[in-house]
C-alpha atoms as one frame of an Amber mdcrd trajectory, in Angstrom:
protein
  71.390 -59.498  61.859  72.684 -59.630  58.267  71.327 -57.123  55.809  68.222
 -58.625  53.430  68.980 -57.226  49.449  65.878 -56.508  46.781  66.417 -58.926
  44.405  66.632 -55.993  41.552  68.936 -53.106  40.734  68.332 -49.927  39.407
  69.948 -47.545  36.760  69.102 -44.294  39.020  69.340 -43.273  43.187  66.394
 -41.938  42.458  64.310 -45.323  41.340  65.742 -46.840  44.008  64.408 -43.953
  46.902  61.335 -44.047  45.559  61.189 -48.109  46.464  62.211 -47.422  49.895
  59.474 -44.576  49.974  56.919 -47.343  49.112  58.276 -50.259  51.291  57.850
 -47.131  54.092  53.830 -46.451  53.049  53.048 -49.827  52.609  53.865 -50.652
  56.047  51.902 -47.557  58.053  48.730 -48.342  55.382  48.771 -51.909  55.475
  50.409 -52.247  59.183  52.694 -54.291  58.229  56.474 -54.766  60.670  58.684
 -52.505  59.101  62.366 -52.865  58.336  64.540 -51.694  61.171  66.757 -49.866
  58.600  66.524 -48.995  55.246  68.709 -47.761  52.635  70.055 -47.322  49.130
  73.363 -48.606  48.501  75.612 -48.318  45.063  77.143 -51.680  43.758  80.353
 -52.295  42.007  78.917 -51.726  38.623  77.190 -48.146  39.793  73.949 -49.119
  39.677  71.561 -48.687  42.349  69.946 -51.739  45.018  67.805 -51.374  48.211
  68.577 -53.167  51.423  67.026 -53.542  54.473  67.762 -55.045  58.025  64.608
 -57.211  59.194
């Protein structure tokens, strides 16, 4: 499987943890299928992105 990317970046690691903190909750509250795998990455330009394997 290829990796899906959040469609926006963000200027701190921070910003971007707290995403994958919420993408987490949502999916025990709601029961939702979480993402296999989950994780902040840094791009070229050093800002910050979220991916996730499905």
């Amino acid at each position: 499987m290829k990796w899906v990317y959040w469609s926006r970046l963000y200027d701190s690691k921070f910003q971007a943890g707290c995403l994958v903190q919420r993408m987490e909750h949502d999916g025990w509250v709601f029961g939702i299928e979480l993402p296999r795998e989950i994780e902040v990455y840094r791009s070229r330009k050093g800002r910050y992105g979220v991916r996730y394997l499905p």
